[in-house]
C-alpha positions as CSV (number, residue, x, y, z in Angstrom):
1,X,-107.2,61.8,-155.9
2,X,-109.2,58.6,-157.5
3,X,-107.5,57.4,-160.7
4,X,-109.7,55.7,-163.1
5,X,-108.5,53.8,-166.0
6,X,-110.4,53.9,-169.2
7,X,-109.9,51.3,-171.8
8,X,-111.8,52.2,-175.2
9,X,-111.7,49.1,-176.8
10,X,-113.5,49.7,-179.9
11,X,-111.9,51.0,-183.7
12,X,-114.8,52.9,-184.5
13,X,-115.0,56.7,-183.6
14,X,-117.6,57.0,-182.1
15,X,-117.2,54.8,-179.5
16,X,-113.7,56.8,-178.6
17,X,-115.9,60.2,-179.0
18,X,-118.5,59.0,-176.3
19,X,-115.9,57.9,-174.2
20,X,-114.3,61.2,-174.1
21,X,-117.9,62.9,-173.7
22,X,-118.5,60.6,-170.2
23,X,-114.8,61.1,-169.1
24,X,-115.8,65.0,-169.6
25,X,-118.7,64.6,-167.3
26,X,-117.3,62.4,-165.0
27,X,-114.6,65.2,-164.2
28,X,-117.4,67.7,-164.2
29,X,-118.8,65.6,-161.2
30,X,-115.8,63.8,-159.1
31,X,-114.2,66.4,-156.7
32,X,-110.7,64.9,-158.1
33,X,-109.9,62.4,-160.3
34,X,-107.4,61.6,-162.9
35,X,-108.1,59.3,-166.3
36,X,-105.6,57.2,-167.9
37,X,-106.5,56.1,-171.0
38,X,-106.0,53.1,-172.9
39,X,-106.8,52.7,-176.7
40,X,-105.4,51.9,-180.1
41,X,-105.2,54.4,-183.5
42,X,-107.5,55.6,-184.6
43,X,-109.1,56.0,-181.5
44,X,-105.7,57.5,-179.9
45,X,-105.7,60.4,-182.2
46,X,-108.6,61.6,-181.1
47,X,-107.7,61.2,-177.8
48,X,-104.4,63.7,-178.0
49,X,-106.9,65.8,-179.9
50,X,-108.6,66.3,-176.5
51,X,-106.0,66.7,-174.2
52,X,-106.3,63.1,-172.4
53,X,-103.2,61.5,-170.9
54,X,-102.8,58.4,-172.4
55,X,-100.5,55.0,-171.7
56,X,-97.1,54.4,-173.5
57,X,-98.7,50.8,-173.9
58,X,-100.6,52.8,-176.7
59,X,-98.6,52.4,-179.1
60,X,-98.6,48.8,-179.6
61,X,-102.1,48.4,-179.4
62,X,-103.7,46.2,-181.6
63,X,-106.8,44.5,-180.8
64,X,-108.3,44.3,-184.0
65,X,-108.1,47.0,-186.3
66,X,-105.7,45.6,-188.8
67,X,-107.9,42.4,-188.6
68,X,-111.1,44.4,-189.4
69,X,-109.2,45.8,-191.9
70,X,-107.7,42.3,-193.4
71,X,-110.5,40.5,-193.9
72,X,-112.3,43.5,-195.2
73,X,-113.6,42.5,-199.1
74,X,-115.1,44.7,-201.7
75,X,-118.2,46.2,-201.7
76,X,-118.2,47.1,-197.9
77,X,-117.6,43.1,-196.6
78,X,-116.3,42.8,-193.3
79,X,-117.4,39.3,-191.9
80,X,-117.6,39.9,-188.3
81,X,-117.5,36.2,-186.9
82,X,-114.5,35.9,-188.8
83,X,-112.7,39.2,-186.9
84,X,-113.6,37.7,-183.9
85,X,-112.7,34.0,-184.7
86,X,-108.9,35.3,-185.8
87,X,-108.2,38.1,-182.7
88,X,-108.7,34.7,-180.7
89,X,-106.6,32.5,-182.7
90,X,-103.9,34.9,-183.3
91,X,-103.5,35.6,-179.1
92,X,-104.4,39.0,-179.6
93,X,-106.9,38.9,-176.4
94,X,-104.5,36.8,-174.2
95,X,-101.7,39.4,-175.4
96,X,-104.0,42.3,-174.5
97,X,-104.9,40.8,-171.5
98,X,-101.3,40.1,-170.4
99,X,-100.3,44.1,-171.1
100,X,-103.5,45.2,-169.0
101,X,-102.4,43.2,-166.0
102,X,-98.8,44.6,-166.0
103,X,-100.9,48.0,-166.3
104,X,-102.6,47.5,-163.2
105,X,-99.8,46.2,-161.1
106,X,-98.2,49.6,-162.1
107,X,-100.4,52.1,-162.3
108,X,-103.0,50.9,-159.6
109,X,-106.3,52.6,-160.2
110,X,-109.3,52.8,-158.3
111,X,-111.7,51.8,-160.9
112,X,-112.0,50.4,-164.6
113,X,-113.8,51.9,-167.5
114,X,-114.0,49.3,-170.4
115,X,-116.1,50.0,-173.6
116,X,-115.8,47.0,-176.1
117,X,-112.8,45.7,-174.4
118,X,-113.9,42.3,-175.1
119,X,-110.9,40.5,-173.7
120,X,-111.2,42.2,-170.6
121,X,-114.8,41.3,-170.5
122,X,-113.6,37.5,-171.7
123,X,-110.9,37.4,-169.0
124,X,-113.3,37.9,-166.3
125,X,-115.6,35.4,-167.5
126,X,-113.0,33.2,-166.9
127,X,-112.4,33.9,-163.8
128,X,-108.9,36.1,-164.3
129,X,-109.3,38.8,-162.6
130,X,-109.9,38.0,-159.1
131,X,-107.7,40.7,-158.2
132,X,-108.9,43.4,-160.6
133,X,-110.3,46.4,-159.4
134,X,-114.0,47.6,-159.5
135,X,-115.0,47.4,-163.2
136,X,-117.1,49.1,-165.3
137,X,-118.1,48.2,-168.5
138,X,-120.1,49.6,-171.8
139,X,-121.8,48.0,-174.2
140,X,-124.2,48.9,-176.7
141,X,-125.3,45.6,-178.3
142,X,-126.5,42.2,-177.5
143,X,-126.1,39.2,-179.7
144,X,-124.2,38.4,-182.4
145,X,-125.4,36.8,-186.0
146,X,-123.3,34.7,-188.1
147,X,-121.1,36.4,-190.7
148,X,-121.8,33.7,-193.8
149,X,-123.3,29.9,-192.7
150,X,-120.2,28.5,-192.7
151,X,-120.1,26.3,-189.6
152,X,-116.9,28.3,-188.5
153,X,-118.9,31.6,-188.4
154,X,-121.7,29.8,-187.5
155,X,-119.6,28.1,-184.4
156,X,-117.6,31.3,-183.6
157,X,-121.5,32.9,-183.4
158,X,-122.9,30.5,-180.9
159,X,-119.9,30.7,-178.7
160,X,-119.5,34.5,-178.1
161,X,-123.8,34.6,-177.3
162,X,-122.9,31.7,-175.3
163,X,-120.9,33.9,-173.1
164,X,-124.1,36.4,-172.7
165,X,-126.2,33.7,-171.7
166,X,-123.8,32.3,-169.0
167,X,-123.7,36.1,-167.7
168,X,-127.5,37.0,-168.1
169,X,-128.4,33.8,-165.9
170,X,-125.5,34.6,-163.4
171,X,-126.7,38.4,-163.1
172,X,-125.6,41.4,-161.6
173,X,-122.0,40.6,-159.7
174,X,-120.2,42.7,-156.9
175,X,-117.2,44.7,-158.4
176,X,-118.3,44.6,-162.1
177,X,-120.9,47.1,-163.3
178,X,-122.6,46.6,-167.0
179,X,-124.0,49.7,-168.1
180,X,-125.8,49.3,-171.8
181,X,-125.6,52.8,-173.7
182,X,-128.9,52.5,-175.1
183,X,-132.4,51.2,-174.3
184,X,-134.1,48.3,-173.6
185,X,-135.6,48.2,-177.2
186,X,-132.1,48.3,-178.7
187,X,-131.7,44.6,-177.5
188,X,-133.3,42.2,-179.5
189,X,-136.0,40.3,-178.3
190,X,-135.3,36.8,-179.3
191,X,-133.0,34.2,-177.6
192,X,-129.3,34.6,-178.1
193,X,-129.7,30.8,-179.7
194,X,-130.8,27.6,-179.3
195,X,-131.3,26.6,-175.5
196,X,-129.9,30.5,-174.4
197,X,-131.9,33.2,-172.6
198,X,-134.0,35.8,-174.4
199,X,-131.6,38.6,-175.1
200,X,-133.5,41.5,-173.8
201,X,-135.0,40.2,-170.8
202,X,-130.9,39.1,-169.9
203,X,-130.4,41.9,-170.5
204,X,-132.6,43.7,-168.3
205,X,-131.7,41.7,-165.3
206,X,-128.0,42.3,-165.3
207,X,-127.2,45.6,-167.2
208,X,-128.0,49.3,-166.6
209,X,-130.1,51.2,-169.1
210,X,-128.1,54.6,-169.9
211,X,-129.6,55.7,-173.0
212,X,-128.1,56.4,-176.4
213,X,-124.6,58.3,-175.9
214,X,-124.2,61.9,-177.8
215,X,-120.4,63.2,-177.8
216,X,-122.2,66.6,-177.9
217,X,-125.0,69.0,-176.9
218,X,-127.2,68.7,-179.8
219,X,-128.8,72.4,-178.6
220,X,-124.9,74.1,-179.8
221,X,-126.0,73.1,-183.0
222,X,-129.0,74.7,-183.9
223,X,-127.8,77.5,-185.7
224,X,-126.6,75.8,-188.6
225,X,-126.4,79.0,-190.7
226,X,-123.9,80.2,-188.5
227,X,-122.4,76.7,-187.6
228,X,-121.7,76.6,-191.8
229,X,-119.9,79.7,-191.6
230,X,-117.5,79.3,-189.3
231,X,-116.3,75.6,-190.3
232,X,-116.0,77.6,-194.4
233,X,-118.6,76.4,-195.9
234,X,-120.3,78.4,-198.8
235,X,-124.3,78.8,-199.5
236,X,-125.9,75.5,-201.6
237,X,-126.4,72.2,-201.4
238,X,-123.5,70.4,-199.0
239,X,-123.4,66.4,-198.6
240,X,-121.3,65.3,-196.6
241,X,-119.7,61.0,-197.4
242,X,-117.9,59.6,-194.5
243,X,-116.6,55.8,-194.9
244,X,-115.5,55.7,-190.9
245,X,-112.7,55.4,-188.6
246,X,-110.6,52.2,-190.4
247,X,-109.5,52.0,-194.0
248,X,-112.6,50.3,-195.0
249,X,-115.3,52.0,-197.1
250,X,-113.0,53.3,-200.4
251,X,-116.2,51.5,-202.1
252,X,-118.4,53.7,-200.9
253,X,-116.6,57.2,-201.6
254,X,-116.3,56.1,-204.9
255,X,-120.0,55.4,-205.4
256,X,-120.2,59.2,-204.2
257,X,-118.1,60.2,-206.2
258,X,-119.7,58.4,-209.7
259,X,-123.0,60.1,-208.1
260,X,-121.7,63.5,-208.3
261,X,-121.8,64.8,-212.1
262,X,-125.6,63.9,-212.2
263,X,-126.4,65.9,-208.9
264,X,-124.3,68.5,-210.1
265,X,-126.3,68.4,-213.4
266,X,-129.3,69.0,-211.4
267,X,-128.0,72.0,-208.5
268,X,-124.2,73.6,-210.0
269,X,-124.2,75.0,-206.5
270,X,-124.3,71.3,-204.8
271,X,-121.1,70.6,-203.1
272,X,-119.5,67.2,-201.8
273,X,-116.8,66.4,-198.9
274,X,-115.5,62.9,-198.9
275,X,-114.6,61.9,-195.5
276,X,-111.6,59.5,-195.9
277,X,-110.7,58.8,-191.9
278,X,-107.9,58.7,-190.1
279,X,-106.5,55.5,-191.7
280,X,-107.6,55.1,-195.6
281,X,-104.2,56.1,-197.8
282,X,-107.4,55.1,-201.0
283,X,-106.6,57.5,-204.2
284,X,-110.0,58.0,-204.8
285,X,-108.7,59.8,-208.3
286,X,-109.1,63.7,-210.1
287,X,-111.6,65.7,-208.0
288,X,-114.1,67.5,-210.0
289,X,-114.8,71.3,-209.0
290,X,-117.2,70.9,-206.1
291,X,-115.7,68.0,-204.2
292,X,-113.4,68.1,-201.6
293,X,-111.5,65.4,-200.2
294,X,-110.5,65.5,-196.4
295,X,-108.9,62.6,-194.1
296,X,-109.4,62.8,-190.6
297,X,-111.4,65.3,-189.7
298,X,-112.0,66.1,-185.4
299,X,-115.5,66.6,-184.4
300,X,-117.2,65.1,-187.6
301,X,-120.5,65.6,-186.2
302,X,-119.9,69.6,-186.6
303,X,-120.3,68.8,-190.3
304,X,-123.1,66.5,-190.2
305,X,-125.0,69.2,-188.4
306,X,-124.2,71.6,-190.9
307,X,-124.5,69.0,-193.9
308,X,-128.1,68.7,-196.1
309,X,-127.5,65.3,-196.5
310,X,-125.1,62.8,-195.3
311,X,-124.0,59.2,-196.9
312,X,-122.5,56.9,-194.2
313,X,-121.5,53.0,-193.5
314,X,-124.1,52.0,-190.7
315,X,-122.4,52.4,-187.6
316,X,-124.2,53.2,-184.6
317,X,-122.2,56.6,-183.8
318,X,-122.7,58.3,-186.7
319,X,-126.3,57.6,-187.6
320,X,-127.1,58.2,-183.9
321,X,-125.7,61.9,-184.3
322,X,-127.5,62.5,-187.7
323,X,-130.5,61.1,-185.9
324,X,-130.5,63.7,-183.1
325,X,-129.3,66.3,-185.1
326,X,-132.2,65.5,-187.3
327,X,-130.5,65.7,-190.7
328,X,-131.6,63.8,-193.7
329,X,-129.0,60.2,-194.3
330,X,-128.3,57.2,-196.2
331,X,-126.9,54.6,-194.3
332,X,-124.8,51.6,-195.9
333,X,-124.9,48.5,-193.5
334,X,-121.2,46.9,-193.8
335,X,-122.3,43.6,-195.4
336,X,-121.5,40.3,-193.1
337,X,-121.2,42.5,-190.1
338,X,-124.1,42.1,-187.3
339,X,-124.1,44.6,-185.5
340,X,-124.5,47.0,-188.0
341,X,-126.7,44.6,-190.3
342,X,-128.8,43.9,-187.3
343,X,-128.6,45.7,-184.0
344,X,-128.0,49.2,-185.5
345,X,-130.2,48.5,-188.7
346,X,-133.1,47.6,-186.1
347,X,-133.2,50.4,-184.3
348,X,-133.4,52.9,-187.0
349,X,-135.9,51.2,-188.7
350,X,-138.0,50.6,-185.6
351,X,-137.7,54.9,-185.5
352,X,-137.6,55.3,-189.1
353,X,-133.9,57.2,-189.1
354,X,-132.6,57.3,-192.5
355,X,-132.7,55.1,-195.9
356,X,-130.9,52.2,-195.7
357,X,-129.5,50.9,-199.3
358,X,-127.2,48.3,-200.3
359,X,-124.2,48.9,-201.3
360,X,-123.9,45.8,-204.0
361,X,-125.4,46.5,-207.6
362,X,-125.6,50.0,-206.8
363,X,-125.0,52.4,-209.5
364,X,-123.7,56.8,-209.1
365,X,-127.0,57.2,-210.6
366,X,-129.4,55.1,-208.4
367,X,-127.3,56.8,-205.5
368,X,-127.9,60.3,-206.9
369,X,-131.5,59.4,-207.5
370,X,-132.0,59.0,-203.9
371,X,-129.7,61.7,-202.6
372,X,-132.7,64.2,-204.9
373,X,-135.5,62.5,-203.7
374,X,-134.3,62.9,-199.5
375,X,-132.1,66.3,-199.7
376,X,-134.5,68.2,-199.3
377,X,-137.7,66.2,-197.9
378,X,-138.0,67.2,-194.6
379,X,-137.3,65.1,-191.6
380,X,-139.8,63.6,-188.7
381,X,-137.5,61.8,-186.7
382,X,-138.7,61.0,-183.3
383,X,-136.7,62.4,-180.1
384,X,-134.4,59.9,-179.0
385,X,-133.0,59.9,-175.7
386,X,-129.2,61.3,-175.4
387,X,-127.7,61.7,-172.4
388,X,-126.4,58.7,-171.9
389,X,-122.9,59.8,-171.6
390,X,-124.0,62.1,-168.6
391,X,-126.1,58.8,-167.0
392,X,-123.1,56.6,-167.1
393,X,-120.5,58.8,-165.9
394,X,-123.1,58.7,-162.9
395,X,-122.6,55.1,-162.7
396,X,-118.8,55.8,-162.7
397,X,-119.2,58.4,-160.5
398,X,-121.1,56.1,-157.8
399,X,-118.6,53.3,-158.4
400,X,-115.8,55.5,-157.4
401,X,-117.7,56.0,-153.7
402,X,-118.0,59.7,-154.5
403,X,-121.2,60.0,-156.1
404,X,-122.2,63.0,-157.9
405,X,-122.5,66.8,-157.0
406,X,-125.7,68.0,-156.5
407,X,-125.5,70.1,-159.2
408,X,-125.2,66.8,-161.7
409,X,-127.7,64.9,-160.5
């Protein structure tokens, strides 16, 4: 039996979602493995949601949601430079890294899976793990902006696209496998900075192209009349708000919630869900009839598909299912952070996927304008490739010598 150790690194979920989604094809394709997961809450809830064993090291994972979460200001501020600037100065990647290597000496897999474990990635770069097994490891951007021009952000900016650049001009190594969940468009096509490699053709040289990762068959979701029945949801209108996987976005329910009386004024059979997550404790007030209130909620992409119209923060999971589901969305870029300001902002642009708005200034009634105007204008969104979860469990698959079936390839 080959054991695998997957490490999803990221707070978000949707990173833990795809994860799950390649672990599931991987299994469907290796004769016999087993998958030992590590990850952090949220991501670990959905996890025992689907059955995966995970580590008793767990527990005490904390890479960087309660710094995300910390330096989190109102009006959906999270200053990414700054995240990463403190989960270095606190020792939170040379903790991590410490934990992983007592992991390894223990548990002794076969191969690494590692999506937005940065201090795994880090580590390596350094030259740390000379004894780690084979690795791979998902990304899904390239480059990082500033959070504010302070020269801190500014500093901490250059040094973290410094690292691409050192790896783009090194290229493709034995015994570590970069495997970019997305296309070669998604990378931007500039130099990571001043005196660095252009991004995308870096990019090209040393990483894999997978496509864009769906946790889900978009074709189980075509009946949506039927698909609203069974998850209890009544004829009319339904929008559904989702602030994300941290306690970050209270801002933004709120705004949904001022928006409400006036679409309600305009449809009486409109109805709202707010979409708290599985770590916002935010007492978002009295509910009026017509808006429901939920926390965590498994398989949030069920209810996008059944949704009219969804409001979210501009993650790159979320938008990427209402994309392929090809349901009408607002997206609200999380202000100071690059990857959704830039990388994910980009790309749905560059396919014209959903109205990006700005969250400061913004009033219930500009928000319900626009939730009129797109709830019921019908989509054109173009096709967008989605099997990159099936692709890089390939990868995997090939990594752990076995190489697919022949009925997965």
């Amino acid at each position: 039996m080959s054991k695998v150790l997957f490490v999803s690194g990221s707070v978000g979920l949707g990173h833990v979602l795809r994860d799950v989604r390649i672990a599931r094809e991987l299994m469907g394709m290796a004769m016999d493995v087993r998958i030992l997961w590590l990850a952090a809450d949220p991501a670990t809830r959905v996890l025992q949601d689907e059955g995966m064993e995970l580590l008793p090291e767990c527990r005490d994972r904390d890479v960087g949601t309660s710094v995300i979460e910390s330096v989190a200001g109102d009006g959906l501020q999270v200053n990414m430079t700054e995240i990463l600037y403190r989960v270095r100065k606190e020792d939170r990647y040379a903790k991590a890294v410490s934990i992983f290597d007592g992991i390894l000496k223990r548990e002794r897999p076969d191969l690494v899976v590692a999506d937005e474990a940065y201090e795994l990635e880090g580590a390596h770069a350094r030259g740390l793990g000379r004894d780690w097994p084979p690795f791979v490891f998902l990304w899904d951007f390239v480059k990082v902006y500033p959070g504010s021009w302070r020269w801190r952000d500014v500093r901490t900016a250059r040094l973290v696209n410094k690292g691409w650049d050192r790896a783009f001009r090194q290229g493709r190594e034995e015994g570590w496998t970069d495997v970019f969940l997305g296309d070669p468009e998604d990378v931007p096509d500039e130099r990571l900075g001043w005196g660095m490699v252009n991004a995308r053709k870096g990019a090209e040289g040393r990483y894999i192209f997978a496509g864009n990762p769906l946790p889900f068959d978009p074709d189980d979701y075509r009946d949506r009349e039927g698909l609203r029945r069974r998850l209890g949801y009544a004829p009319g209108p339904l929008i559904v708000c989702s602030s994300g996987g941290t306690a970050v976005g209270a801002g933004l329910l709120r705004l949904c919630l001022d928006a409400y009386p006036v679409l309600r004024a305009r449809d009486p059979e409109v109805r709202m869900v707010l979409v708290k997550g599985p770590r916002m404790d935010a007492d978002l007030g009295p509910l009026p009839d017509g808006v429901e209130e939920r926390g965590y909620v498994p398989r949030l992409y069920e209810h996008f598909a059944a949704a009219d119209l969804a409001v979210v923060q501009g993650g790159g999971g979320s938008t990427l299912e209402l994309s392929v589901l090809k349901r009408p969305f607002m997206y609200f870029p999380l202000k100071g952070h690059s990857e959704q300001e830039f990388n994910v902002a980009r790309k749905l642009e560059r396919n014209g996927l959903g109205v990006r708005c700005d969250f400061r200034g913004m009033t219930g009634h500009e928000l319900a304008g626009l939730v009129l105007e797109n709830l019921r204008r019908p989509v054109e969104y173009p096709d967008l490739s989605h099997h990159g979860c099936r692709n890089a469990a390939r990868v995997i698959c090939r990594e752990l010598g076995e190489g697919p079936r022949r009925s997965d390839r």
